[in-house]
C-alpha positions as CSV (number, residue, x, y, z in Angstrom):
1,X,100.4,134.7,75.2
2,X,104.1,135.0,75.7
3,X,105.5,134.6,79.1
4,X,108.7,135.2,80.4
5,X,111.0,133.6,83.6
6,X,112.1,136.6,86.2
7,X,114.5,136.3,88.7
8,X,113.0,137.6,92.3
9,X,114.9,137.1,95.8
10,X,113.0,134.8,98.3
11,X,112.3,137.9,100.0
12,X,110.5,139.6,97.2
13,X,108.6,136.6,96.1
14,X,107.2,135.9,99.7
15,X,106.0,139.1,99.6
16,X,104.0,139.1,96.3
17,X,102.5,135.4,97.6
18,X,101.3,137.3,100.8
19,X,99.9,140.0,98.9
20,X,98.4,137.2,96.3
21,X,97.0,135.8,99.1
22,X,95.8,139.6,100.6
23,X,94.2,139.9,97.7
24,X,92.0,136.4,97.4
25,X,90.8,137.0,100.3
26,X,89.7,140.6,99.6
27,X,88.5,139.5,95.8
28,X,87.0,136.4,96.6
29,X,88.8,135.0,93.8
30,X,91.8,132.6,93.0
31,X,94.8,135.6,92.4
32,X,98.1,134.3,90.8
33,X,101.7,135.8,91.3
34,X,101.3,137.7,88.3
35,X,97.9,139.4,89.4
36,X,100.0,140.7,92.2
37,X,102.3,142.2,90.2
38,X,99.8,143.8,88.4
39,X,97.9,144.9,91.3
40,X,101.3,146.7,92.2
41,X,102.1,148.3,88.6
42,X,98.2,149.4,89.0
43,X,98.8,151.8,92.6
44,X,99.8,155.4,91.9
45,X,101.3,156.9,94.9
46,X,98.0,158.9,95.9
47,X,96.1,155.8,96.7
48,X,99.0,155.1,99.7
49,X,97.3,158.7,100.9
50,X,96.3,158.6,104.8
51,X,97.4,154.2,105.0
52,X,99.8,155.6,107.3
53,X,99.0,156.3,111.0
54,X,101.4,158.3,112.5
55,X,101.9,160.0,115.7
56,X,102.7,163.6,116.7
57,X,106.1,162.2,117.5
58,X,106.8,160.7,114.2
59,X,106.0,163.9,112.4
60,X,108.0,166.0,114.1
61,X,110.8,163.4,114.0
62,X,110.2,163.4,109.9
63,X,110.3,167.1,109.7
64,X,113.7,167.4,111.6
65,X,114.9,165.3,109.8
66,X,113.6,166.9,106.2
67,X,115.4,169.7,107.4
68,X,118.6,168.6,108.0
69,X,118.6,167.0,105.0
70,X,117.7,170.2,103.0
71,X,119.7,172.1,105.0
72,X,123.4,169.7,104.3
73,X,121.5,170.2,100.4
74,X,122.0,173.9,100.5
75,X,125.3,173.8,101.9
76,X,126.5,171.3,99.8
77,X,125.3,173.3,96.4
């Protein structure tokens, strides 16, 4: 197998070892960096479907500001 070096910011790379580590614990299983990423190029945006819990608040705040935003969109084209 070929492998390849890839520059990541410490951010990004704390991140895929905390969802390495997510997913060990959830597969019972030793999970490498790369398993992470695959894990990630895996997801569609449908399975993120109801992971969110919002309030009544938040959706109303969301859909104001979806409508200013498609309102400055018609005005601007």
């Amino acid at each position: 197998m070929t492998t390849k070096s890839i520059k990541v910011s410490e951010e990004t790379y704390k991140r895929l070892v905390e969802l390495a580590g997510k997913l060990q614990a959830e597969l019972k299983k030793p999970v490498s960096i790369e398993d992470a990423i695959r894990y990630l190029m895996r997801r569609k945006i449908s399975d993120l479907a109801g992971s969110w819990d919002v309030s009544d608040e938040e959706v109303r705040e969301i859909k104001e500001s979806l409508k200013r935003g498609w309102s400055t969109w018609k005005s601007s084209a």
